[in-house]
C-alpha positions as CSV (number, residue, x, y, z in Angstrom):
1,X,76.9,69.2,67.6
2,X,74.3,71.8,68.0
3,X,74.9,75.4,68.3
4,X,74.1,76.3,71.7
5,X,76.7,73.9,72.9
6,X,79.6,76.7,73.0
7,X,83.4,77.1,74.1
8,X,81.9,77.5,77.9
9,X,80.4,74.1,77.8
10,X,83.8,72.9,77.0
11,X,85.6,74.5,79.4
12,X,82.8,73.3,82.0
13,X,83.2,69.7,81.2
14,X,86.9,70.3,81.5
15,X,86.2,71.4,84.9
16,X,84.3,68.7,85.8
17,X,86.7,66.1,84.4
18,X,88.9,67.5,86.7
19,X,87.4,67.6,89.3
20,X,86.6,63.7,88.8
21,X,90.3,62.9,88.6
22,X,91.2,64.7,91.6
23,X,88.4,64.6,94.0
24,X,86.4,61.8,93.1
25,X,88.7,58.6,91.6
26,X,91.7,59.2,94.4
27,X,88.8,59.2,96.8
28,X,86.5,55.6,95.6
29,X,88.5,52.9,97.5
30,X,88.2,55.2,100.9
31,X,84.6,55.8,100.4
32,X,83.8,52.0,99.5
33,X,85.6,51.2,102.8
34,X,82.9,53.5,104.7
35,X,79.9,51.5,103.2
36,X,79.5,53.0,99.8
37,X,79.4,56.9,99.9
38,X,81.3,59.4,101.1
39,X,80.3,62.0,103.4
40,X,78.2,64.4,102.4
41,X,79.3,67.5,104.3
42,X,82.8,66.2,102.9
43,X,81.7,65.8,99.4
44,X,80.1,69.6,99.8
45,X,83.3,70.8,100.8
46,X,85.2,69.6,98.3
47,X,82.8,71.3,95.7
48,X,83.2,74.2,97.2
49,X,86.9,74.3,98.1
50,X,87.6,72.7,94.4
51,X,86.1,76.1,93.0
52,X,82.3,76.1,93.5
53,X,81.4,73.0,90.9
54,X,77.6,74.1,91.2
55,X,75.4,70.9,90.2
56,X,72.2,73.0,90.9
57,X,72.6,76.4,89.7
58,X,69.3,77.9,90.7
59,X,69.8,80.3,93.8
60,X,73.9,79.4,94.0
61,X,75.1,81.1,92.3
62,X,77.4,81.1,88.8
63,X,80.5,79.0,87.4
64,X,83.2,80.9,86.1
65,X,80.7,84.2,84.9
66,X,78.5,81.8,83.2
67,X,75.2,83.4,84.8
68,X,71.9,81.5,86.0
69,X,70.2,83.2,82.7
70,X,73.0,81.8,80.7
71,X,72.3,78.4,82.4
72,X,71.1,75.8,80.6
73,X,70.5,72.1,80.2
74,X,73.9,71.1,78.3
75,X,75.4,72.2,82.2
76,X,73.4,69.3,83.7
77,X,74.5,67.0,80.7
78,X,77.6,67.4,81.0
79,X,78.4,67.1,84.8
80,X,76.0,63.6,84.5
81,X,77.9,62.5,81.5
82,X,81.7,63.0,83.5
83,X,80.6,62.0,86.6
């Protein structure tokens, strides 16, 4: 491990495995069925309603008081590693 991963990047990919499990996984059969993707209003929406799961921070905003200076690359790792 490195330190500048820290107890935020866990709780992020927490989050994010979450979010998998419930939005994503429940969801694959139904979007397979409609050619391969789902929606992407629909996949927006669920970001959103699911608790603003922000893939790219600039100009949106922050996850759970993690600000857009505290941002950094491990975010992006992390979401790519659970999705």
């Amino acid at each position: 491990f490195t330190p500048y991963y820290n107890e935020k990047h866990k709780a992020y990919r927490l989050h994010v495995r979450k979010w998998v499990e419930t939005e994503i996984t429940p969801n694959v059969e139904k979007w397979i069925a409609r050619n391969g993707h789902p929606n992407v209003r629909e996949y927006i929406a669920q970001m959103v309603a699911y608790g603003g799961l922000y893939v790219f921070p600039f100009g949106y905003g922050s996850w759970n008081g993690v600000t857009q200076a505290e941002w950094d690359p491990f975010y992006l790792i992390i979401y790519y590693q659970e999705i």
